[in-house]
VOGU-3710 file (C-alpha; in Angstrom, 3 decimals, decimal comma):
1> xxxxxxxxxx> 0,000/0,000/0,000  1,371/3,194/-0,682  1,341/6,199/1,240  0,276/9,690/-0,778  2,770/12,061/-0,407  1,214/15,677/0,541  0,751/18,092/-3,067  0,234/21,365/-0,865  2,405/23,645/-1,466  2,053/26,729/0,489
11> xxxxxxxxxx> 4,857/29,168/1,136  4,456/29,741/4,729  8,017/30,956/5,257  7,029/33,712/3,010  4,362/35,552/5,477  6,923/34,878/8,504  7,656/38,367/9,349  4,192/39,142/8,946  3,188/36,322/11,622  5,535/37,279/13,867
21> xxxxxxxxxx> 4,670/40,763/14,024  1,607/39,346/14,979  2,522/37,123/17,154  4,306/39,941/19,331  1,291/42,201/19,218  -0,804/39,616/20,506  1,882/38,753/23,003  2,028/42,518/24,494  -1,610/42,790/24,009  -2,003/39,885/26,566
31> xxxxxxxxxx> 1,110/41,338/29,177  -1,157/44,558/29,119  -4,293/42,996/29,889  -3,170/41,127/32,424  -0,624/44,041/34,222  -3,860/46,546/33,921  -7,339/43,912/34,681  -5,438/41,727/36,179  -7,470/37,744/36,321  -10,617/36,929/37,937
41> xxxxxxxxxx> -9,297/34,474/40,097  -12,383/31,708/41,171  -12,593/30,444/45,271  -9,646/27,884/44,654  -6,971/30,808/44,478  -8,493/33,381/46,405  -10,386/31,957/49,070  -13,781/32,159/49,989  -17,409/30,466/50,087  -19,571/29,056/47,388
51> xxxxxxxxxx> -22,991/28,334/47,925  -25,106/26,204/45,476  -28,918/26,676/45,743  -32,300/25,534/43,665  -35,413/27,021/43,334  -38,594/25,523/42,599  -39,043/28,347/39,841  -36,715/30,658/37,829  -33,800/32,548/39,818  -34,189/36,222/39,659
61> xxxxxxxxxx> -30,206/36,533/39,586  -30,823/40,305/39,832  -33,111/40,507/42,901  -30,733/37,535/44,323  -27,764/40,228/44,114  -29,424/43,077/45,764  -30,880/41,037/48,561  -27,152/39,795/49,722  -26,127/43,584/49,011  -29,040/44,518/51,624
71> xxxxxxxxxx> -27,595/41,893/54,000  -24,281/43,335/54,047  -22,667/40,770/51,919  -19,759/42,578/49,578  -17,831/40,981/46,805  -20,307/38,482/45,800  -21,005/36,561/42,249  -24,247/35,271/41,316  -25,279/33,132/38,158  -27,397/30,209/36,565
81> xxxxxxxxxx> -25,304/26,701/37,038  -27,083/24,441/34,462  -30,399/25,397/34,208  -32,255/28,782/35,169  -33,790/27,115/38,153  -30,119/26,762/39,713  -28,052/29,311/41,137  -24,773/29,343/42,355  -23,108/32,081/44,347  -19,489/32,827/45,434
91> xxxxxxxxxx> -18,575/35,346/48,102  -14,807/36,697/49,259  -13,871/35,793/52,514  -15,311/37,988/55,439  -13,138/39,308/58,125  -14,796/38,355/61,479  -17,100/35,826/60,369  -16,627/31,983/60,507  -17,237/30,616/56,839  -19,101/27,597/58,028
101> xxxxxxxxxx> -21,909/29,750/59,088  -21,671/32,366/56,343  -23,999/29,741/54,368  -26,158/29,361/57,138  -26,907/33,694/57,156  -27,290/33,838/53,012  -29,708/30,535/53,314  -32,033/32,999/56,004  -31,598/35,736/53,734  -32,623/34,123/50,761
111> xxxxxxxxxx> -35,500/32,496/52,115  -36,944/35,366/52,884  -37,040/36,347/49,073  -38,048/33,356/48,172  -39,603/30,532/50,496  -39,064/27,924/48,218  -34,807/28,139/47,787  -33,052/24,425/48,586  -29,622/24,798/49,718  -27,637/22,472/47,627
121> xxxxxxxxxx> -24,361/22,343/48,945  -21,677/24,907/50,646  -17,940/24,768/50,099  -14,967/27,059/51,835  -11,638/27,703/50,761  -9,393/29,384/53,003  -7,488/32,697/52,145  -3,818/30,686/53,260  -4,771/27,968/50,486  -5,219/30,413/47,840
131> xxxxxxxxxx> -2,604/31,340/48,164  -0,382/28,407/47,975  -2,853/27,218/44,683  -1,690/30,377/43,124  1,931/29,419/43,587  1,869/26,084/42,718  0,108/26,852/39,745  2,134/29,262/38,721  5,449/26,507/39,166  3,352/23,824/37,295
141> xxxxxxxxxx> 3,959/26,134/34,064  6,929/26,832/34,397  8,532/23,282/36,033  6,381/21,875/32,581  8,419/24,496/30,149  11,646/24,211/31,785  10,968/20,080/31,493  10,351/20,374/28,101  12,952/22,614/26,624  15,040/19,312/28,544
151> xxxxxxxxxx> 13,103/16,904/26,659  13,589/18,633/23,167  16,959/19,565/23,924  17,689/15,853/24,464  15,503/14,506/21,166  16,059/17,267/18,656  18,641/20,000/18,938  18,572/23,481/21,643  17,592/25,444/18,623  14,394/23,294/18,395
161> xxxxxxxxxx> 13,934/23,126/21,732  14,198/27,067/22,414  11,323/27,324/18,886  9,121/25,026/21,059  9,156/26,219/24,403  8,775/29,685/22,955  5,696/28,443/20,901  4,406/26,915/24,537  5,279/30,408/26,016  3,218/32,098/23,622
171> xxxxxxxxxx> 0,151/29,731/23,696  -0,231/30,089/27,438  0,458/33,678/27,178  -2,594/34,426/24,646  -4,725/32,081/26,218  -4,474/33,685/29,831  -4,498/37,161/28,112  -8,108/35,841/26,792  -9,585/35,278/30,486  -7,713/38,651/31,728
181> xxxxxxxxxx> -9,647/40,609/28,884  -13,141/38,503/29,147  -13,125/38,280/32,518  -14,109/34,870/32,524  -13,392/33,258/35,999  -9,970/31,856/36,390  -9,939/28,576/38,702  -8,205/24,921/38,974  -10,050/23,196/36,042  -8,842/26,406/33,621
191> xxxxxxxxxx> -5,129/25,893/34,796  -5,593/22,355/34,112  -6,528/23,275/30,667  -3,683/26,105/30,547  -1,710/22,573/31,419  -3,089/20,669/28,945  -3,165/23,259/25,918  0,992/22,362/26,411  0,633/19,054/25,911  -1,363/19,163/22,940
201> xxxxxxxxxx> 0,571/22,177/21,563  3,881/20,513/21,975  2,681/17,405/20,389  2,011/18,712/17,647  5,258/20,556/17,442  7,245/17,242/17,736  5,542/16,314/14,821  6,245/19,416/12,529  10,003/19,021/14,064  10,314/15,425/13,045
211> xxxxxxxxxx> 9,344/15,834/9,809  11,454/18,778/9,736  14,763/16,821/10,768  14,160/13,970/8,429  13,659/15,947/5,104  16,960/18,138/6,675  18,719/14,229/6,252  16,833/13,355/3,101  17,087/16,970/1,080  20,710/18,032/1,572
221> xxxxxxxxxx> 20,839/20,320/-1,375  17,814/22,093/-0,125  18,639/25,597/2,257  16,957/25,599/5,598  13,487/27,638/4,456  12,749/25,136/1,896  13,263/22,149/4,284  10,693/23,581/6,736  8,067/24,939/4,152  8,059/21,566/2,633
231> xxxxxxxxxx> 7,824/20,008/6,109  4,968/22,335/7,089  3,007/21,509/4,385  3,909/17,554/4,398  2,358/17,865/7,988  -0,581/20,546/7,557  -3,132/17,640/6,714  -2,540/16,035/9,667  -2,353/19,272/11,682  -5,422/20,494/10,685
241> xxxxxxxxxx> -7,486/17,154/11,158  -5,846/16,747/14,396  -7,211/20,438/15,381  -10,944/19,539/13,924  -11,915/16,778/15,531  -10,182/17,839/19,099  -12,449/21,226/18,405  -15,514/19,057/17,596  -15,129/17,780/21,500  -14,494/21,201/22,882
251> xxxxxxxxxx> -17,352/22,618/21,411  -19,541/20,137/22,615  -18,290/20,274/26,148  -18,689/24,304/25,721  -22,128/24,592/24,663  -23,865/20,769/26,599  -21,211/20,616/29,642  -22,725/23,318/31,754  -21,085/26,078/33,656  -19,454/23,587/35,329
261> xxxxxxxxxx> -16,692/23,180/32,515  -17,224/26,020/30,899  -13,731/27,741/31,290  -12,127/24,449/30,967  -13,720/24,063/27,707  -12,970/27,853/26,352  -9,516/27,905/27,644  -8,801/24,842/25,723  -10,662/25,900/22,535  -8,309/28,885/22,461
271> xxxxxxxxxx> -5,398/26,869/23,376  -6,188/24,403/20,213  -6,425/27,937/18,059  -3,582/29,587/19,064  -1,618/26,037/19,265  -2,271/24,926/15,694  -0,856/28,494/14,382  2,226/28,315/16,396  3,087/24,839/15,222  3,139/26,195/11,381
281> xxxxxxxxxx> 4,510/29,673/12,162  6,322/30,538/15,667  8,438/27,173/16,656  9,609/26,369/13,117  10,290/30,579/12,696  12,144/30,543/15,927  14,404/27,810/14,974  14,898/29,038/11,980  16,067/32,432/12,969  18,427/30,692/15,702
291> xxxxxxxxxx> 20,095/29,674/12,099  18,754/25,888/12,134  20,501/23,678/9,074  21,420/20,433/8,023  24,658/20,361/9,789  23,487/20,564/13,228  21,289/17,634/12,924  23,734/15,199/11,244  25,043/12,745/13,288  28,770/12,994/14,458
301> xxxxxxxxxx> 31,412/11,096/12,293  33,028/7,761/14,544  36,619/7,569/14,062  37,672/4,362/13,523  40,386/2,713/15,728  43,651/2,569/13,877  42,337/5,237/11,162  45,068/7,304/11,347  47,946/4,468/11,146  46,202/3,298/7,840
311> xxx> 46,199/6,765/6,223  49,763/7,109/6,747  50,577/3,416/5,319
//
């Protein structure tokens, strides 16, 4: 059976300075957003209570908010979790009060809106584990970077490895900026997709790269542009299926998963976006401009013992 060789044959190296201008704008676009909004960090990283209630009817999220305003309750969130009927609300931590009975005061003040609210379940976060969260997430990026640019460095050569991690770098970077300019609440199950969006990114980098280093081997006469356009477009099949059907998923769990999810599923939508451009444009660019070529990816010569003694005979 014979395998069909790819026909595509796109110049991608030719819009490189245009996608990395882009790439840089989006870059400091995303620093901005999230020096000057800063992220909307959920209960896990900042501490607090969360409070999951049902009503027999419609919540009126509105008239929800401005009774817990009434009560003296500051800093709170209130919307639907699944259907219309279920509400779910988060408060900041309150100095003086013991979280285990802060549910206990916004069940009394929400049945007196509304006699028929069910209190579904109460969690608490401290402030002190927030905290920690926050730093340990932050050291699960960059321990995973740090352990890749190892892994490539090992497999490949440093001037892959630097094109990859800076394609990782750039695919967290956009998809944080996204929740820093949206707004959209930043918790443990979106930094678990922020984790995974590296995986999947840097899979599909190792693929582009070992395509890359065996057309280097196969097409000698070729200069180091060619090798990786051809590459790019040897892989972009593959690339591109790879991206559809993972989106298919997402978009399922984004619109039928519930609010549960909901970040999870848009952080790794963007993730898959911003992944399958940096693949085709920033690793391979990177390496390139780090003056990637034939020669550092052949294998070292072996001197034979005695060599030398039968070159002089």
């Amino acid at each position: 059976m014979k395998i069909l060789k790819s026909n595509l044959n796109i110049d991608f190296i030719k819009f490189k300075k245009i996608a990395a201008v882009f790439s840089v704008l989006l870059m400091i676009a995303s620093i901005v957003t999230v020096s000057t909004k800063g992220l909307n960090f959920g209960l896990d990283f900042t501490g607090g209570t969360l409070i999951e209630v049902g009503y027999q009817s419609d919540a009126d999220i509105n008239k929800i908010k401005s009774d817990l305003n009434a009560a003296g309750f500051s800093k709170i969130m209130v919307q639907n979790f699944g259907t219309a009927r279920d509400v779910i609300i988060r408060l900041a931590p309150v100095e003086g009060k013991d979280s285990s009975k802060i549910g206990n005061e916004v069940h009394a003040v929400l049945k007196k809106g509304s006699a028929d609210v069910e209190m579904h379940r109460i969690e608490f976060v401290g402030a002190s584990v927030g905290e920690e969260l926050t730093e340990q997430g932050g050291l699960a990026i960059i321990v995973a970077l740090i352990g890749i640019l190892i892994y490539v460095s090992l497999r490949f050569e440093w001037k892959f490895a630097l094109g990859s991690v800076a394609a990782l770098a750039h695919d967290v970077l956009i998809t944080v900026g996204l929740f820093s300019l949206i707004q959209m609440e930043f918790d443990l199950t979106v930094l678990a997709a922020v984790l995974a969006v590296i995986g999947y990114s840097l899979n599909d980098t190792i693929v582009v790269f070992d395509r890359i280093r065996e057309n280097f081997l196969k097409l000698r006469k070729q200069d180091s542009s060619k090798v990786v356009n051809i590459s790019l477009n040897q892989t972009l099949s593959r690339t591109i299926m790879t991206s559809i059907t993972t989106m298919l998923v997402l978009l399922a769990l984004f619109f039928l998963g519930g609010a549960t999810i909901h970040g999870f599923a848009t952080a790794l939508i963007m993730g898959v976006l911003v992944g399958t451009y940096s693949s085709i444009y920033v690793a391979s660019n990177v390496a390139l401009a780090l003056g990637i070529c034939k020669e550092d990816l052949m294998p070292p010569e072996v001197e034979k013992e005695g060599a030398d003694q039968e070159a002089l005979m």
